[in-house]
PDB file as gemmi writes it, atoms N, CA and C in Angstrom:
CRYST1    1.000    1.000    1.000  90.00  90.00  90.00 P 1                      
ATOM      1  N   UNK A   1       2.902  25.623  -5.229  1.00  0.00           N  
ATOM      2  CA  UNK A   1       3.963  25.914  -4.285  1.00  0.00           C  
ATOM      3  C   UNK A   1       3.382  25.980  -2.873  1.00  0.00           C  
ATOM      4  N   UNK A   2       4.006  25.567  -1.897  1.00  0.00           N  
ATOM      5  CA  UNK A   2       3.850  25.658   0.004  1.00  0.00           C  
ATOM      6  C   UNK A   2       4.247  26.988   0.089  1.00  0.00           C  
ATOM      7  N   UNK A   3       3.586  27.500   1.200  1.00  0.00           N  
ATOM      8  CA  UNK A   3       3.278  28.326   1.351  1.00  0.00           C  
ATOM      9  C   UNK A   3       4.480  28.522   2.296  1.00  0.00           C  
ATOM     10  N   UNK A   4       5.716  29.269   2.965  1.00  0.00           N  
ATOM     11  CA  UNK A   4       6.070  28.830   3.852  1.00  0.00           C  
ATOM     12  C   UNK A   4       5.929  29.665   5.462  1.00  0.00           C  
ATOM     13  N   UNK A   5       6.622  28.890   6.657  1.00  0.00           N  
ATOM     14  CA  UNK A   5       6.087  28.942   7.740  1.00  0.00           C  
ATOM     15  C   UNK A   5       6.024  29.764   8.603  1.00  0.00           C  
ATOM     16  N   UNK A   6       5.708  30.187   9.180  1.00  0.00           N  
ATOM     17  CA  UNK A   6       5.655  31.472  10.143  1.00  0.00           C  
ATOM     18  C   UNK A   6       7.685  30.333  11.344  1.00  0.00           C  
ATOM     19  N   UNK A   7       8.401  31.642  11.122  1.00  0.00           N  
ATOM     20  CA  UNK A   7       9.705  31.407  11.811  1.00  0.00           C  
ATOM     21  C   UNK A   7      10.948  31.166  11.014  1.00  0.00           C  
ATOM     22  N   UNK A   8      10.343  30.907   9.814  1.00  0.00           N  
ATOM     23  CA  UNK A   8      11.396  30.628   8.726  1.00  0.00           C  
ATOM     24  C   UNK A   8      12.327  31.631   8.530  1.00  0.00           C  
ATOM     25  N   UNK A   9      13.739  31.147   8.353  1.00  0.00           N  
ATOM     26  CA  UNK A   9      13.958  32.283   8.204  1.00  0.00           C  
ATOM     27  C   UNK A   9      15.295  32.594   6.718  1.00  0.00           C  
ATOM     28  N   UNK A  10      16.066  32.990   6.944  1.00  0.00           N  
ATOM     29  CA  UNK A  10      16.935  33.125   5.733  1.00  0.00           C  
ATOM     30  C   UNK A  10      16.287  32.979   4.065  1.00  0.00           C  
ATOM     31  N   UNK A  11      14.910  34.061   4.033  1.00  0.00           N  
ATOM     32  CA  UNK A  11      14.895  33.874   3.082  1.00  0.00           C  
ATOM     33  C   UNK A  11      15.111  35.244   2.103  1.00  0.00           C  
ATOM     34  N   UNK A  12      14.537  35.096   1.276  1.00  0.00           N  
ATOM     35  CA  UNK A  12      15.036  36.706   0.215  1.00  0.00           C  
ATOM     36  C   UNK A  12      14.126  38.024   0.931  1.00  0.00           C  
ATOM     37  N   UNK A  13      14.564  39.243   1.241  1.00  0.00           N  
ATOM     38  CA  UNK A  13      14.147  40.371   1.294  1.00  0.00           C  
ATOM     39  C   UNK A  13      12.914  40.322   0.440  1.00  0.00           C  
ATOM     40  N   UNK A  14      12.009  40.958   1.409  1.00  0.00           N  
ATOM     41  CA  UNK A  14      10.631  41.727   0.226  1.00  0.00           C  
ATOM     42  C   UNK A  14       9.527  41.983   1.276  1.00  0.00           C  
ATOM     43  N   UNK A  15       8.446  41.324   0.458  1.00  0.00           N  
ATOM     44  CA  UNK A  15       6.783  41.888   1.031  1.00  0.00           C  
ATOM     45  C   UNK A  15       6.442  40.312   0.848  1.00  0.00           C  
ATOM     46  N   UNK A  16       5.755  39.909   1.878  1.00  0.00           N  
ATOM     47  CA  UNK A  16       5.251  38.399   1.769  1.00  0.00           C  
ATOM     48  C   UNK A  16       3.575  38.928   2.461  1.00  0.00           C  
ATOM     49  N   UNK A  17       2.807  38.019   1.857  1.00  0.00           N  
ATOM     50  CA  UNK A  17       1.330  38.163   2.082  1.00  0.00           C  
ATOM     51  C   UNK A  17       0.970  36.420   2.890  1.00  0.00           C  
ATOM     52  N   UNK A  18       0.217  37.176   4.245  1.00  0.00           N  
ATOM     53  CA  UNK A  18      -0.496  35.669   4.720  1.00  0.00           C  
ATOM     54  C   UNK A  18      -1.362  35.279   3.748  1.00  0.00           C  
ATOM     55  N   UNK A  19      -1.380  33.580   3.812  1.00  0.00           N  
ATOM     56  CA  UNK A  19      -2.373  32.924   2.819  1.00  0.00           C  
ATOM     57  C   UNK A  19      -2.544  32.283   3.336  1.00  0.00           C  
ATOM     58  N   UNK A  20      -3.909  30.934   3.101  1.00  0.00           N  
ATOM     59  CA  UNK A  20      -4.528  30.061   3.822  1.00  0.00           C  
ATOM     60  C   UNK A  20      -3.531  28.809   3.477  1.00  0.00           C  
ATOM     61  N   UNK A  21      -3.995  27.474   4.189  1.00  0.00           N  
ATOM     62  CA  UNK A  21      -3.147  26.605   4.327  1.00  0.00           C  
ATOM     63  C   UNK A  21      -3.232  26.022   2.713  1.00  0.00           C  
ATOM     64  N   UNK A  22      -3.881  26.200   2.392  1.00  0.00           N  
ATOM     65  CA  UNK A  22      -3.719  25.920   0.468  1.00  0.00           C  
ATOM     66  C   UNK A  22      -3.086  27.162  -0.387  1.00  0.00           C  
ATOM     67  N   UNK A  23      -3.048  27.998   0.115  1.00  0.00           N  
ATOM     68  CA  UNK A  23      -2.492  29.314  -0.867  1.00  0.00           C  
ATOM     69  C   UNK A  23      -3.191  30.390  -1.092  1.00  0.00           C  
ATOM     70  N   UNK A  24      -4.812  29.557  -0.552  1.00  0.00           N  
ATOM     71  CA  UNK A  24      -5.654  30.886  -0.668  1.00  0.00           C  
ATOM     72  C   UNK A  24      -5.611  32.271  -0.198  1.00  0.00           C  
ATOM     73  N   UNK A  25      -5.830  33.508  -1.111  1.00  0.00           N  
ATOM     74  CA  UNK A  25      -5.815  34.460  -0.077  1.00  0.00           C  
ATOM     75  C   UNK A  25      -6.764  34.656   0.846  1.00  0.00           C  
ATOM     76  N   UNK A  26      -6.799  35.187   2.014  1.00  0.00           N  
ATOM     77  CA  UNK A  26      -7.528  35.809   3.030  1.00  0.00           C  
ATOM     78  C   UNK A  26      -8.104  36.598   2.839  1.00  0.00           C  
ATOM     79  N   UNK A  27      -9.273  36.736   3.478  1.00  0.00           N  
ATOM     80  CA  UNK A  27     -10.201  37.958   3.154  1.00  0.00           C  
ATOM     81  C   UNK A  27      -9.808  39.218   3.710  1.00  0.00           C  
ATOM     82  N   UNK A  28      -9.124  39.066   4.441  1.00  0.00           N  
ATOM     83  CA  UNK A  28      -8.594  40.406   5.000  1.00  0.00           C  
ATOM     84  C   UNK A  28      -7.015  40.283   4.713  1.00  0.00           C  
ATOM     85  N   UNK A  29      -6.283  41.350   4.147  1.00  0.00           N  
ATOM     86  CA  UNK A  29      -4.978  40.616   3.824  1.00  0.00           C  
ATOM     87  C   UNK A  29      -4.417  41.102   4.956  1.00  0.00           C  
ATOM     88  N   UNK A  30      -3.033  40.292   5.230  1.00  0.00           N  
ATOM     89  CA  UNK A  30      -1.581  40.768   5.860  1.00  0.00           C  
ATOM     90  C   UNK A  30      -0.554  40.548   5.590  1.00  0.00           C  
ATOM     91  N   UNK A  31       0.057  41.423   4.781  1.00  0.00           N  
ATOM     92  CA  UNK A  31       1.383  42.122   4.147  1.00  0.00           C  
ATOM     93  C   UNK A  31       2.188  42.930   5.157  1.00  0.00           C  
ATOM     94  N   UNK A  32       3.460  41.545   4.725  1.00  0.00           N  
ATOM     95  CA  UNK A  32       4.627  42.770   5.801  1.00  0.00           C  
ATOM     96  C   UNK A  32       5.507  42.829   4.723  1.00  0.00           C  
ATOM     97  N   UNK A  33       6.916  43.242   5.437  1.00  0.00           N  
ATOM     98  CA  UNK A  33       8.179  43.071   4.644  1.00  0.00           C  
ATOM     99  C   UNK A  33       9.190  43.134   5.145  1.00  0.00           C  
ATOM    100  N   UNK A  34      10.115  42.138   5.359  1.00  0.00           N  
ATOM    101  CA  UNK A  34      11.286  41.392   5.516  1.00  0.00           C  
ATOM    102  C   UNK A  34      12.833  41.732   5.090  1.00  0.00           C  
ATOM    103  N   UNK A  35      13.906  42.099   5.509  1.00  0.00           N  
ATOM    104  CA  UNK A  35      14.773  42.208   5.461  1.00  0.00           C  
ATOM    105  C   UNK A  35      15.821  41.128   5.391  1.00  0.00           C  
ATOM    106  N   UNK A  36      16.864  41.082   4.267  1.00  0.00           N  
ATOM    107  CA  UNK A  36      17.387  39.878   4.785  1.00  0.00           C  
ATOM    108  C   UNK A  36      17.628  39.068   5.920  1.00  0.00           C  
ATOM    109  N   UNK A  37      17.642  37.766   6.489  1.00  0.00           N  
ATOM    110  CA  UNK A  37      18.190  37.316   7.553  1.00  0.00           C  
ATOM    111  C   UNK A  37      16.979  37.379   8.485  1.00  0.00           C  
ATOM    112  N   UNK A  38      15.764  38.370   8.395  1.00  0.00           N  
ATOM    113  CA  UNK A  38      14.979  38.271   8.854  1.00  0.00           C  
ATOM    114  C   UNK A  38      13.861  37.073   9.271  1.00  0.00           C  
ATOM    115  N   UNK A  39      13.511  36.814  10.297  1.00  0.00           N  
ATOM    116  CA  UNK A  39      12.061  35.745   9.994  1.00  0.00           C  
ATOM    117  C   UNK A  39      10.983  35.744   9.959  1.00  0.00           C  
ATOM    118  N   UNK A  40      10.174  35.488   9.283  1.00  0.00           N  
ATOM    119  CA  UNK A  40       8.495  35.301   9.341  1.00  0.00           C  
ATOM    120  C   UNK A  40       8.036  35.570  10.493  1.00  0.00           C  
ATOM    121  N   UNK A  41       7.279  36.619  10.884  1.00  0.00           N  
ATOM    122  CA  UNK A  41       6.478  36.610  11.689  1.00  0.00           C  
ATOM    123  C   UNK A  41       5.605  35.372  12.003  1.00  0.00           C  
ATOM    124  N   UNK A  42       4.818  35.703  13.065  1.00  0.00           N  
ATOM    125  CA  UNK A  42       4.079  34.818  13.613  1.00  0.00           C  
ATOM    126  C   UNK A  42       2.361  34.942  12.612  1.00  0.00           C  
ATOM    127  N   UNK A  43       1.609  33.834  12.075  1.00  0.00           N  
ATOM    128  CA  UNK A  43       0.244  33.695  11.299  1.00  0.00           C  
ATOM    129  C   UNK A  43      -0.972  34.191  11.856  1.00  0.00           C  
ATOM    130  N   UNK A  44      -1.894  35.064  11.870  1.00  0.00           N  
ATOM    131  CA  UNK A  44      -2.904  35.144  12.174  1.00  0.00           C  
ATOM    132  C   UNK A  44      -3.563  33.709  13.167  1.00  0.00           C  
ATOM    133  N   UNK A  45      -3.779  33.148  11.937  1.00  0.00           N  
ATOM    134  CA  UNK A  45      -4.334  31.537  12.401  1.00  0.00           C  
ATOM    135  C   UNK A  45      -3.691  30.303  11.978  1.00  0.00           C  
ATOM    136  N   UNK A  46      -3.381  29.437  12.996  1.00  0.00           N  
ATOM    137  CA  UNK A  46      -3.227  27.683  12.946  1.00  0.00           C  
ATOM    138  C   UNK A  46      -3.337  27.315  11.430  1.00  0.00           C  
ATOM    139  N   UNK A  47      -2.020  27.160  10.769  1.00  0.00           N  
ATOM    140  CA  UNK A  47      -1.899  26.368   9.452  1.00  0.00           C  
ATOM    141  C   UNK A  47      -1.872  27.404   8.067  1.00  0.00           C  
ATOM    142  N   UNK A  48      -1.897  28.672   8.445  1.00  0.00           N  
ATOM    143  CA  UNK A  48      -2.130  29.520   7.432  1.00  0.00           C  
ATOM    144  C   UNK A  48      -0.230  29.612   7.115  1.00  0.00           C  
ATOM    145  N   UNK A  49       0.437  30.368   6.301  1.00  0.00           N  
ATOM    146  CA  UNK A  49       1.331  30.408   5.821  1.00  0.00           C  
ATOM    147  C   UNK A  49       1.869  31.829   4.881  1.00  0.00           C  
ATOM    148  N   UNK A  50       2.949  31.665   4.476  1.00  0.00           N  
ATOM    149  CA  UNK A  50       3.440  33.335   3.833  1.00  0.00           C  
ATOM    150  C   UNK A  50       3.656  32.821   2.283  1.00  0.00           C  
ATOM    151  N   UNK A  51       3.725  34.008   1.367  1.00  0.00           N  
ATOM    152  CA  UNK A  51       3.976  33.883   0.046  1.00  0.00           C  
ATOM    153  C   UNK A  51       4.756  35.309   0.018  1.00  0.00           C  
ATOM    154  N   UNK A  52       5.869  34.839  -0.849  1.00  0.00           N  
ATOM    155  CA  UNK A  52       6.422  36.124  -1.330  1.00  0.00           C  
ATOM    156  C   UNK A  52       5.821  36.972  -2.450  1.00  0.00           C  
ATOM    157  N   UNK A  53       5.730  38.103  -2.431  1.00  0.00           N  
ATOM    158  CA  UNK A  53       5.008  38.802  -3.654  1.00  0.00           C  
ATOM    159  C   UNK A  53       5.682  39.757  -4.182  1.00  0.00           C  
TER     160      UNK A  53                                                      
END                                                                             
């Protein structure tokens, strides 16, 4: 699965974790959490991406 993008938005309520541009996790994590209607914050770094958890 893609990871998706920092701005996205309308997706399901929860806790999404940054991951690398393959899915990998990060060595340092960052976990937020989202409210409906809400959008993705902005990525640490260039090409990295969110996963819902």
């Amino acid at each position: 699965m893609t990871p998706h993008k920092s701005g996205t938005d309308n997706l399901p309520a929860g806790k999404y974790i940054e991951v690398g541009p393959n899915g990998e996790k990060l060595e340092k994590e960052h976990i937020i959490s989202i409210d409906r209607g809400d959008r993705l914050p902005p990525v640490k770094k260039a090409g990295n991406g969110w996963f819902r958890i």
